[in-house]
C-alpha positions as CSV (number, residue, x, y, z in Angstrom):
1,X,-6.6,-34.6,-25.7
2,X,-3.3,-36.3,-24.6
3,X,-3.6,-37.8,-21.1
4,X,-0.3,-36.6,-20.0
5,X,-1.7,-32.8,-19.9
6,X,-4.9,-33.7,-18.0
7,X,-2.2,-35.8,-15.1
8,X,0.4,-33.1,-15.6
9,X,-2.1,-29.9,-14.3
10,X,-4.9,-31.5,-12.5
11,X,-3.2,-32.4,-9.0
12,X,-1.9,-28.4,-9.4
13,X,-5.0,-26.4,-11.2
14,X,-7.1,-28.6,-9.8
15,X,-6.1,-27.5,-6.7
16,X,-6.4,-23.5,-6.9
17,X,-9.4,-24.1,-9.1
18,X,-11.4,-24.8,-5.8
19,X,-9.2,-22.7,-3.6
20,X,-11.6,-20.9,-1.7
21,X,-13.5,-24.1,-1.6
22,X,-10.9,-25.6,0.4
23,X,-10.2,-22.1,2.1
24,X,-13.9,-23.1,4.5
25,X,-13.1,-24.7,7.8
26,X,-16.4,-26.3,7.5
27,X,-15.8,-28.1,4.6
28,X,-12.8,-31.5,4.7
29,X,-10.5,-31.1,1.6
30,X,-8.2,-33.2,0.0
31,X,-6.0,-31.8,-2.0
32,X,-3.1,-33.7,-4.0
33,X,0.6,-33.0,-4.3
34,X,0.6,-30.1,-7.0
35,X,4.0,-30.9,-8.4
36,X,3.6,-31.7,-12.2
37,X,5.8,-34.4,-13.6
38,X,5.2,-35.2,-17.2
39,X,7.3,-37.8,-18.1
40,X,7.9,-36.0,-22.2
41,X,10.9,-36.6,-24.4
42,X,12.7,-33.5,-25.0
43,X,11.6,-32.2,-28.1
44,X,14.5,-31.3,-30.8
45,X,13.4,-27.4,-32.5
46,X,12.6,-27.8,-35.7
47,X,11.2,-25.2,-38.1
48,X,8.6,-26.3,-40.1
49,X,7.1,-24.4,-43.4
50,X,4.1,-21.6,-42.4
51,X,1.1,-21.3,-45.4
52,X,1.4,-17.8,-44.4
53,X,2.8,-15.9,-47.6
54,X,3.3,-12.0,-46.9
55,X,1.9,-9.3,-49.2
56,X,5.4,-8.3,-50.4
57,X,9.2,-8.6,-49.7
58,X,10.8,-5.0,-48.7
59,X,14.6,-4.4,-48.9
60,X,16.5,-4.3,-45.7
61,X,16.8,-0.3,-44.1
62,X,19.8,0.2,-43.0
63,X,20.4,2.0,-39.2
64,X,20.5,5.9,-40.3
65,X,19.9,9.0,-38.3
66,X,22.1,12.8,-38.8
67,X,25.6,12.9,-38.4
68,X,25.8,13.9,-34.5
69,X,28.3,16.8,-33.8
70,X,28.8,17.7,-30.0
71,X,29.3,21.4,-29.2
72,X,28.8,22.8,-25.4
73,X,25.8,25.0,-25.3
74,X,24.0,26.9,-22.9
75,X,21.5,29.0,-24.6
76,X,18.9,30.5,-22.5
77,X,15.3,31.6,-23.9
78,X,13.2,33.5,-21.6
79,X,9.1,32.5,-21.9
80,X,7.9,36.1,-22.5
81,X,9.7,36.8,-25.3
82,X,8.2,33.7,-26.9
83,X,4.8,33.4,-29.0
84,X,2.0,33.0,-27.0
85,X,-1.5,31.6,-27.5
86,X,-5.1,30.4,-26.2
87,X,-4.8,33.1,-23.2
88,X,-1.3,32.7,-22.1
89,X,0.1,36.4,-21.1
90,X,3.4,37.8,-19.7
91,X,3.2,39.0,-15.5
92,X,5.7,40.3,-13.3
93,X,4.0,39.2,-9.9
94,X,6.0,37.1,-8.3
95,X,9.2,37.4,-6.9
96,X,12.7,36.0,-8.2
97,X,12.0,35.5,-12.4
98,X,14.8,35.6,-15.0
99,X,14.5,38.7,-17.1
100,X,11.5,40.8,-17.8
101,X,8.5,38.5,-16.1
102,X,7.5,34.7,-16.9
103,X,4.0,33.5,-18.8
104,X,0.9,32.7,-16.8
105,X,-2.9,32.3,-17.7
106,X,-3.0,29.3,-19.2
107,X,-6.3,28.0,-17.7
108,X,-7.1,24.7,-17.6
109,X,-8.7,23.6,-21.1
110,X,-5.1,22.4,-22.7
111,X,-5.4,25.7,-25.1
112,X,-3.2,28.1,-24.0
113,X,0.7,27.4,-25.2
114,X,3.9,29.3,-25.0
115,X,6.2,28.3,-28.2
116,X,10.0,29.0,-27.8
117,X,12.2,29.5,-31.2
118,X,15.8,28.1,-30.6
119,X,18.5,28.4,-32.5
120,X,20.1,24.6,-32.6
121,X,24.0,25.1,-33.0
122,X,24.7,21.4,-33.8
123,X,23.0,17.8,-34.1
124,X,23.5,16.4,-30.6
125,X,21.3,15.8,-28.1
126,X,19.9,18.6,-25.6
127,X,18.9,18.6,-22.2
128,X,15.5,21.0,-22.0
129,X,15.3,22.6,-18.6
130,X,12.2,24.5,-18.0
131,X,12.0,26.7,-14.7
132,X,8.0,26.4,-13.6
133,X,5.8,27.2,-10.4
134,X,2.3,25.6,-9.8
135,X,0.2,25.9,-6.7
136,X,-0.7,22.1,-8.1
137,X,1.0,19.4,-10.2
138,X,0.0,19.9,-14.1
139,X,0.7,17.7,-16.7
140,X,2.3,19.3,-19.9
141,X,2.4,18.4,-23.1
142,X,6.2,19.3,-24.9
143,X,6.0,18.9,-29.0
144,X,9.0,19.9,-31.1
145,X,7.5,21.5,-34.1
146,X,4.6,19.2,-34.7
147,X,5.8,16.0,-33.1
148,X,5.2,15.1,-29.7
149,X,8.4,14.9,-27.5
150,X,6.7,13.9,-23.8
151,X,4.5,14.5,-21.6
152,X,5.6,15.6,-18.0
153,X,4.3,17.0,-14.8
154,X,5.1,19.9,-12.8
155,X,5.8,19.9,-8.6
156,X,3.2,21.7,-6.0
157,X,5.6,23.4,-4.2
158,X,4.4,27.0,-5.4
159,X,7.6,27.9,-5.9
160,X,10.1,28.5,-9.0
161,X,11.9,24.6,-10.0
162,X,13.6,23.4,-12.7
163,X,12.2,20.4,-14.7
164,X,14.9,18.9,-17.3
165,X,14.0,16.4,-19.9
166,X,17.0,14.2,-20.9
167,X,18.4,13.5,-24.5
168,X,16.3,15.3,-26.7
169,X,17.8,15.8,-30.3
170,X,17.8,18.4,-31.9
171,X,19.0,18.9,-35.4
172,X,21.0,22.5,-36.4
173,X,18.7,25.7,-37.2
174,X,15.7,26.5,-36.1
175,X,13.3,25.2,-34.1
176,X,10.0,25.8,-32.3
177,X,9.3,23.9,-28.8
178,X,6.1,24.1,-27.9
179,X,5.0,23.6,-24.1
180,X,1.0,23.5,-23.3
181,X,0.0,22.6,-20.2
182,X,-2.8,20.3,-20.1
183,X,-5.0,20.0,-16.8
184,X,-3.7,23.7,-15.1
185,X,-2.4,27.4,-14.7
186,X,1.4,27.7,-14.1
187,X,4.0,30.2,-14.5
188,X,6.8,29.2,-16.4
189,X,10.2,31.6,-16.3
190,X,12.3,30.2,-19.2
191,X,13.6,27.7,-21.1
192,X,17.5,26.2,-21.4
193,X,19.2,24.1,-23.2
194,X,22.5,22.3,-22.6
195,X,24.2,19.8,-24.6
196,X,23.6,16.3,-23.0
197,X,26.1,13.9,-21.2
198,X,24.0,11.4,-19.6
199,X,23.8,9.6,-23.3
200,X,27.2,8.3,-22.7
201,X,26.4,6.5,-19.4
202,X,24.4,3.6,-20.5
203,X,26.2,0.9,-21.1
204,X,25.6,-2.5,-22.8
205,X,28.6,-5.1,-20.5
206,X,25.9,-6.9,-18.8
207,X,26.9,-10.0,-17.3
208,X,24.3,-12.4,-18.1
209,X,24.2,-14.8,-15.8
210,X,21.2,-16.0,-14.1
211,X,20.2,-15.8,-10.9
212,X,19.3,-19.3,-10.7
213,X,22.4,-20.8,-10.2
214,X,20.6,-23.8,-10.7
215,X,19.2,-22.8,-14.2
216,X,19.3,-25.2,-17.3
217,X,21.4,-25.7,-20.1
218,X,18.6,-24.4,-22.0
219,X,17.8,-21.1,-20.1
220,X,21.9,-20.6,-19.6
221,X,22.4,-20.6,-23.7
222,X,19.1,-18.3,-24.2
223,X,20.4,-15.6,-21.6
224,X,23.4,-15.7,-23.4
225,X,22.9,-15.2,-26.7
226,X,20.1,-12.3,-25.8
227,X,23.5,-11.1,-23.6
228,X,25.9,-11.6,-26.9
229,X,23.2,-9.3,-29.0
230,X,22.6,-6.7,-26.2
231,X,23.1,-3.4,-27.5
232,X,23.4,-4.2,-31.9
233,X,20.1,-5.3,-31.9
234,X,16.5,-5.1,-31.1
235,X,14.7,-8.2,-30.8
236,X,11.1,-8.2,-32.3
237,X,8.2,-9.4,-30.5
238,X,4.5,-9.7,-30.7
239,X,1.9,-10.6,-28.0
240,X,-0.6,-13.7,-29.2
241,X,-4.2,-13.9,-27.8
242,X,-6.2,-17.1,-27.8
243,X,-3.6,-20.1,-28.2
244,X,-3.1,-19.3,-32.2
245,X,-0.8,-17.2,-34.3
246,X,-3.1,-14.8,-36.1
247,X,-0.8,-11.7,-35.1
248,X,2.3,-13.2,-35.9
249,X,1.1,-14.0,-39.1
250,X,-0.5,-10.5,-39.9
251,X,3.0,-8.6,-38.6
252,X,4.2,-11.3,-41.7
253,X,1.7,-10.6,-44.2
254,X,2.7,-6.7,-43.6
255,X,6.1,-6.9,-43.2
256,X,7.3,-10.0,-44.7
257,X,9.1,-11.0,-40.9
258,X,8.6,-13.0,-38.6
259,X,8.7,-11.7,-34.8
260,X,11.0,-13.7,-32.1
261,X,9.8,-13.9,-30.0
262,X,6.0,-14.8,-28.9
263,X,4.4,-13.4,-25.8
264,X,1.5,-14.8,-23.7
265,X,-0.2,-14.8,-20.7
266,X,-1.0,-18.0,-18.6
267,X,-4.0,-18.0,-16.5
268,X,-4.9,-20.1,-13.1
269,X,-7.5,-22.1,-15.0
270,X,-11.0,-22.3,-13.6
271,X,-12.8,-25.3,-14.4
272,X,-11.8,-25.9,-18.0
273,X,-8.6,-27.0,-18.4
274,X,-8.6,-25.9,-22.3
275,X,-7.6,-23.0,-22.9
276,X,-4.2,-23.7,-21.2
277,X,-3.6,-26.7,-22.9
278,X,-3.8,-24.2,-25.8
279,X,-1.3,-21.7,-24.6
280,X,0.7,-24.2,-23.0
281,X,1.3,-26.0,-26.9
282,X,1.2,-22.5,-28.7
283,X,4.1,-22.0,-26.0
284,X,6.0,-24.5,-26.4
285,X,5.1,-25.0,-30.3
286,X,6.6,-21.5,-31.2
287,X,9.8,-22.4,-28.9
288,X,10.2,-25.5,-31.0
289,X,10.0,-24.1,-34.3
290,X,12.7,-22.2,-33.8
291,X,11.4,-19.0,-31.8
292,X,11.7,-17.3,-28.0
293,X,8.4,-17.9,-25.9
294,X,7.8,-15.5,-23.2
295,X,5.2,-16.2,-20.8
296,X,2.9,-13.1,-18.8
297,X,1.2,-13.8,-15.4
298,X,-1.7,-11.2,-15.1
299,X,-3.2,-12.9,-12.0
300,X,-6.7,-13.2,-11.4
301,X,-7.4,-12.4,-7.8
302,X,-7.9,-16.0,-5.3
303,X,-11.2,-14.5,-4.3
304,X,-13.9,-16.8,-3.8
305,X,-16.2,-13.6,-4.4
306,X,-14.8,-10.7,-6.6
307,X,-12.2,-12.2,-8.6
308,X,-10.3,-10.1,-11.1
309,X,-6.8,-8.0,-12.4
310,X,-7.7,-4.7,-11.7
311,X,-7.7,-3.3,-8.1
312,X,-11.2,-2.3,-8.6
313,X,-12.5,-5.4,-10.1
314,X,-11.8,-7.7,-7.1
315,X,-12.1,-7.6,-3.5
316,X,-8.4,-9.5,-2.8
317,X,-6.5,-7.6,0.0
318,X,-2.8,-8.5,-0.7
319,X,-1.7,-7.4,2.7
320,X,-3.8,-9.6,4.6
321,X,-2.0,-12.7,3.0
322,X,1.6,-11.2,4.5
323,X,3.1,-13.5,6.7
324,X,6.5,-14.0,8.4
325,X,6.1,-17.4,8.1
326,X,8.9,-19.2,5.9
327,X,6.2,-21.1,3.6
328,X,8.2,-21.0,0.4
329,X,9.3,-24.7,0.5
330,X,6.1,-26.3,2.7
331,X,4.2,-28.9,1.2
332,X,0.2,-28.0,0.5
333,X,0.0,-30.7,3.5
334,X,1.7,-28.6,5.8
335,X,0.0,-25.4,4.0
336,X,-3.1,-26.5,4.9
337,X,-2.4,-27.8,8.0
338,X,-1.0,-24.1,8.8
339,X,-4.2,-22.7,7.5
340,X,-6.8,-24.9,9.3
341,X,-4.9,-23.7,12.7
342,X,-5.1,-19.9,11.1
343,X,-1.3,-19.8,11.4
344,X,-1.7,-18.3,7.6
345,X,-4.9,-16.7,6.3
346,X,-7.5,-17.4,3.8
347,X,-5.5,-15.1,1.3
348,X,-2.2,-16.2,2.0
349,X,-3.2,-20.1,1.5
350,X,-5.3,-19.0,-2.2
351,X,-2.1,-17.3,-3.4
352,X,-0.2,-20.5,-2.7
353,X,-2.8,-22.6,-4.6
354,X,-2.6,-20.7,-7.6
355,X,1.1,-20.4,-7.7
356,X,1.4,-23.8,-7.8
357,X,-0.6,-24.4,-10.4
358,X,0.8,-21.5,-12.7
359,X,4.3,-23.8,-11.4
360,X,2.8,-26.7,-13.1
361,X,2.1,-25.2,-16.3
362,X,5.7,-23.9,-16.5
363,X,6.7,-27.2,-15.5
364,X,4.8,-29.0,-18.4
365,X,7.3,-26.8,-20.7
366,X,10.1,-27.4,-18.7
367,X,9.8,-31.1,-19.2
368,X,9.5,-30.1,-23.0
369,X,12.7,-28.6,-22.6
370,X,11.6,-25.0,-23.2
371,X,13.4,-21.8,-21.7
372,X,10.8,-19.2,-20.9
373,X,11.1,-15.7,-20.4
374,X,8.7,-15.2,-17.5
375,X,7.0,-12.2,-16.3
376,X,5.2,-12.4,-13.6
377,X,3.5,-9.4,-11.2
378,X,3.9,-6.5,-14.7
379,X,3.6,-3.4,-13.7
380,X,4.1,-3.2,-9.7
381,X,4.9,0.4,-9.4
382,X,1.3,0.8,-9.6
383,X,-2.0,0.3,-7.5
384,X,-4.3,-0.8,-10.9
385,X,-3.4,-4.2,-10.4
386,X,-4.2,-5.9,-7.2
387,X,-0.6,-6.8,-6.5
388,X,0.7,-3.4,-6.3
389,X,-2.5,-1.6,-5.1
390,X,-1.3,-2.3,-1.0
391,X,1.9,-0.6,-1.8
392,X,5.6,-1.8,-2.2
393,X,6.2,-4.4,0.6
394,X,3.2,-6.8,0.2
395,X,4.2,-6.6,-3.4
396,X,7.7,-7.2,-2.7
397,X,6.7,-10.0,-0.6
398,X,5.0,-12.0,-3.2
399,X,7.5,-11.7,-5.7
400,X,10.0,-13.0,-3.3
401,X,7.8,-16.1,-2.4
402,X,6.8,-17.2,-6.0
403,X,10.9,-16.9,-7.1
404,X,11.8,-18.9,-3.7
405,X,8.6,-21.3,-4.5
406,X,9.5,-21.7,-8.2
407,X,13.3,-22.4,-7.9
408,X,13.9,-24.1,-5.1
409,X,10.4,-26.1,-4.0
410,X,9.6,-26.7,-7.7
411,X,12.8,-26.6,-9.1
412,X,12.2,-24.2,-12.5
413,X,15.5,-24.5,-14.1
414,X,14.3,-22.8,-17.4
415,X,13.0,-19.5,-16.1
416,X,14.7,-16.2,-17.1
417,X,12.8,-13.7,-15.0
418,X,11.5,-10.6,-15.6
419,X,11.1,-7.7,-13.3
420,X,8.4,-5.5,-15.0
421,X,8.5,-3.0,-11.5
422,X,9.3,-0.2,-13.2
423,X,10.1,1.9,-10.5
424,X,13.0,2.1,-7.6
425,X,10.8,2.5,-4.8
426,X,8.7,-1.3,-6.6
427,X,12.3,-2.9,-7.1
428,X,13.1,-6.3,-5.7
429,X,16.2,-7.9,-4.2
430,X,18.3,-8.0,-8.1
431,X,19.3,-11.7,-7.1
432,X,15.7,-12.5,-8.5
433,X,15.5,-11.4,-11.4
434,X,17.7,-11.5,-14.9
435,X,16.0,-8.8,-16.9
436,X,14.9,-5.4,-15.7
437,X,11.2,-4.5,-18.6
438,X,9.3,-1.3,-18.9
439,X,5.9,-0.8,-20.6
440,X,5.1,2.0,-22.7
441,X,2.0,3.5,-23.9
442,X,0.8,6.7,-25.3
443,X,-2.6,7.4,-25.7
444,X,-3.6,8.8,-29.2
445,X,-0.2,9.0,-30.3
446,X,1.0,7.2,-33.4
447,X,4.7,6.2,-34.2
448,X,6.0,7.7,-30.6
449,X,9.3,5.8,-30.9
450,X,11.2,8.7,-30.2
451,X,11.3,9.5,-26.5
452,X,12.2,6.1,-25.7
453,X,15.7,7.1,-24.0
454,X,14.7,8.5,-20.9
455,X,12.7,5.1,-19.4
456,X,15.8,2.7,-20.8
457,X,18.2,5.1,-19.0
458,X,15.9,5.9,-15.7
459,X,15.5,2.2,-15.6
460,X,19.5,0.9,-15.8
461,X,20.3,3.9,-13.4
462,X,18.9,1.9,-10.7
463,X,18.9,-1.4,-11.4
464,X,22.6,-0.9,-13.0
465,X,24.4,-2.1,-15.9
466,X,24.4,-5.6,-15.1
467,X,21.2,-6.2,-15.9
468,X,19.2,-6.4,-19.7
469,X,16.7,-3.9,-20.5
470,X,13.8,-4.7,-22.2
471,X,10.8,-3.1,-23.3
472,X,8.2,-6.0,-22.2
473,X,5.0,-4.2,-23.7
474,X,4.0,-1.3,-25.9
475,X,1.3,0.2,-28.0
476,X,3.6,1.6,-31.0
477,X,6.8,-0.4,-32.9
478,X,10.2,1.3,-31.3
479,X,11.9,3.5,-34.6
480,X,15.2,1.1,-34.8
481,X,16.6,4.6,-36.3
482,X,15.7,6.7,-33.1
483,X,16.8,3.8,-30.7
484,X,20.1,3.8,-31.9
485,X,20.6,7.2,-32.1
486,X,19.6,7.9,-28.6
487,X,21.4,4.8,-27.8
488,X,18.4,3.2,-25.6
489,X,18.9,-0.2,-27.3
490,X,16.3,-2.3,-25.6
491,X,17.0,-6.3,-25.6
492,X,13.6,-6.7,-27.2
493,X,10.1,-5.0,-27.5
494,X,6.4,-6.8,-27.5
495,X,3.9,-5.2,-29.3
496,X,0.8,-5.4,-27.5
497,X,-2.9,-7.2,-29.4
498,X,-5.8,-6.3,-30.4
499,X,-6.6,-2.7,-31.5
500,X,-2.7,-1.8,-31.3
501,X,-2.3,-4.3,-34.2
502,X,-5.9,-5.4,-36.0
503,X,-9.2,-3.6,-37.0
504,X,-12.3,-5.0,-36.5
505,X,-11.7,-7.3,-39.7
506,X,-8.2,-8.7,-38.2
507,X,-6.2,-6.7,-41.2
508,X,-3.4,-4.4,-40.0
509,X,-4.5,-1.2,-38.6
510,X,-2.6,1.7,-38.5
511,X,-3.8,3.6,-35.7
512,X,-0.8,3.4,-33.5
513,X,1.8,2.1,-35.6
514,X,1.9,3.2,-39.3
515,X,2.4,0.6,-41.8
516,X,5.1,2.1,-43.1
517,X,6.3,2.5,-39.4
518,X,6.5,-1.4,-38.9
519,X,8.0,-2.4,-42.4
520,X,10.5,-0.1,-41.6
521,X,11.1,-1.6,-38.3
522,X,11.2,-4.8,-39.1
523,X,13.6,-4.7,-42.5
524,X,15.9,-2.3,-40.6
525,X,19.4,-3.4,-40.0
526,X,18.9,-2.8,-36.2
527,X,16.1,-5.6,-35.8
528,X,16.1,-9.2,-35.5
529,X,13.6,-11.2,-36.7
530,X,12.9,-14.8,-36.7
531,X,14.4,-15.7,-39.8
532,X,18.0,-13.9,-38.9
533,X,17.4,-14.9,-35.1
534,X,17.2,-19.0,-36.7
535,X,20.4,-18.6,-38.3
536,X,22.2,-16.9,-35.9
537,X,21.1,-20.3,-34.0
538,X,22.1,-22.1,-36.9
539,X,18.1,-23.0,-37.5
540,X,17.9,-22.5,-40.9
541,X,14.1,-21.4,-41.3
542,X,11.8,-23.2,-44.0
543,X,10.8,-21.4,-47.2
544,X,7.1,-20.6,-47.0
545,X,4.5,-21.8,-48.9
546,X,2.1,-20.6,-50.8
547,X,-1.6,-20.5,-49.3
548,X,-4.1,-21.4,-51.6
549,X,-6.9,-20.2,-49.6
550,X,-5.5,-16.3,-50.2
């Protein structure tokens, strides 16, 4: 094991590994400085050959989807004069429908559907308006023909309201929309469609410069070259579990591509200092062999008792750590010395311990002169994860303090950051952040590439246009031709691990993105893979070699 590691992260893991050790007032600690310096030559990238010889070649797809044709349209189809099933009947009782009554009786089992027959003047995209009451929010399930287009759920306001879904295409003739609610009775009215307009609002002129005016050379030319590409192409990506490449070399064997760029997520190390000296290489390896690393922060709780990710799994109370104290750019001296007085609390002074040691793993691939795309706090619309589970402030607060700790006390210069909120009541000040990422999943649903438009355009609406979108994890490959025809472009896409990529033997599986699906995806003219990413860099990628073992 190289020395420089165990110097580099000891004085900072070291330090949060006994946090709550050091959080007793009975107990005298000595904690060092947690500022990692390695003293590393920057490395050149280089790309060296893989072993790993794919199954096959496939030609390159190029970006097709029908010729789109916009006509105004405002066709109206009322519910009772559709076909229903599994229960769902016509009734006139309430006040203020459309027509001759709406549908009703749908129970709650997720059997009962209404299906509406449209006649589609044009291929364009729709906007499907669907006028429903509930006494209670139910979720509903909207397929065209047999393909599922979204779920969405109804208000509770008892009262007749229009629900729209956005940019839904539609190809000319007929077609059967299918709406089923899932968990629920409602009434629903009718159903209207309207040519859409919103399509023509996203745009791709984002500015792409970071927010860390202090950012390196390194960081600067990544931002801008994922800036350059913005809009003509998705990046591929592929999340890696356990320090190796084993799914980056089964999306090759498939495929016969390489992803860009390699995700991972860096833990505050317990006692063993191992397993981050793995990611920290695989990191750092993958950047200098000619790829894009991006780095994950799903935080164990600083709990000296019920440590864990999920809200339920620990006992950490986020808003008890709060403070108004500026400690963003105090030494742990002064920290500590804050603590002992109870000037901060016990919560407040574990969350500093472990953000500087997750700073001095970053700063161990600073010093090897990688950029990293860093995500830290995913998901903080939500209350699964401890960080979002006390609501928006507290959550707000932190991310302010780790990008105030990280730029300015630590001086991270090769950090493009990553705002995985994914909601406008979760965002954070946009001065701290360079990338705006969603994370999409559909349960049971295979190759659901389709509805991808409405997050990408929810998601610039209110972060804006200056910012990249990204789609920072997902259980199904994107459909390059969908994506560009429903012009949600995403910078890039990470394919989550495990079962949304290998069986039980570590061979592709197909249970949420075909094979065909991927190959598709990663041959089509809209992707970038690694070997097209390396030349546009002018890194021209090694021929593989064959593996003997195969």
């Amino acid at each position: 094991m190289d020395i420089r590691k165990i110097i580099a992260l000891a004085a900072a893991v070291g330090a949060a590994a006994s946090a709550f050790s050091a959080c007793s007032k009975s107990k005298k600690v000595s904690v060092t400085a947690s500022v990692p310096i390695i003293e590393e030559t920057t490395a050149k990238k280089t790309t060296e050959p893989t072993t790993t010889v794919p199954v096959k070649t496939f030609p390159d797809y190029p970006v097709t989807f029908p010729e789109i044709e916009k006509t105004q349209s405002g066709n109206l189809y009322e519910a009772e004069k559709g076909e229903l099933k599994g229960g769902a009947k016509a009734a006139t009782d309430l006040p203020e429908f459309s027509g001759d009554g709406y549908v009703t009786g749908f129970g709650d089992k997720g059997e009962a559907s209404v299906t509406f027959e449209v006649d589609v003047p044009s291929n364009q995209h729709y906007d499907l308006s669907f006028n429903i009451s509930a006494k209670k929010a139910v979720d509903c399930r909207l397929t065209l023909g047999d393909e599922q287009l979204t779920v969405f759920r109804t208000t509770d306001n008892d009262q007749f309201t229009y629900i729209t879904i956005y940019g839904v295409f539609l190809t000319k003739g007929k077609q059967k929309i299918t709406l089923t609610p899932q968990n629920g009775d409602m009434c629903i009215d009718y159903l209207k469609i309207e040519n859409n307009t919103s399509l023509s609002d996203i745009s791709y002129n984002a500015k792409g410069e970071l927010v860390n005016k202090n950012a390196g050379e390194s960081a600067k030319e990544l931002m801008s070259f994922l800036t350059e590409n913005y809009g003509q192409y998705i990046i591929t990506g592929q999340y890696a579990y356990g320090g190796d490449n084993s799914e980056m070399d089964l999306i090759y064997r498939t495929t016969g591509k390489y992803p860009v760029i390699r995700f991972s997520n860096f833990e505050v190390p317990d006692e063993s200092f191992d397993e981050s000296f793995k990611e920290i290489d695989a990191a750092a390896d993958w950047y200098l062999g000619g790829g894009i690393t991006c780095v994950s922060w799903f935080w164990e709780s600083p709990s000296d008792k019920k440590s864990g990710i999920r809200t339920e799994d620990t006992d950490f109370d986020l808003s008890k750590a709060v403070t108004e104290e500026d400690i963003s750019l105090l030494t742990e001296e002064e920290l500590r010395e804050m603590y002992s007085k109870g000037t901060i609390s016990k919560e407040c002074y574990g969350l500093i311990l472990d953000i500087d040691s997750m700073a001095g793993q970053l700063t161990s691939l600073k010093n090897r002169g990688v950029p990293v795309l860093w995500r830290p706090l995913p998901e903080g619309c939500g209350d699964w994860y401890w960080w979002g589970a006390k609501g928006n402030a507290p959550y707000k607060w932190l991310w302010q303090l780790i990008y105030d700790r990280f730029t300015k006390y630590f001086e991270l210069d090769n950090l493009i950051w990553i705002w995985n909120g994914q909601s406008e009541s979760s965002l954070v000040d946009k001065r701290t952040f360079d990338i705006a990422a969603v994370d999409l999943y559909l349960d049971g649903e295979k190759d659901y590439g389709n509805r991808f438009y409405e997050e990408f355009a929810a998601v610039q609406k209110f972060v804006g246009s200056d910012k990249l979108i990204a789609l920072s994890e997902c259980g199904s490959v994107p459909d390059m031709d969908t994506a560009f025809r429903d012009n949600a472009v995403w910078s890039f896409f990470g394919l989550w691990y495990g079962k949304y990529i290998q069986d039980e033997n570590g061979e592709y599986s197909e249970k949420y993105t075909s094979k065909d699906a991927i190959v598709r995806a990663y041959n089509s003219d809209g992707a970038m893979t690694l070997d097209e990413y390396q030349k546009m860099r002018g890194l021209e990628p090694q021929p593989a070699e064959a593996d003997t073992d195969e």
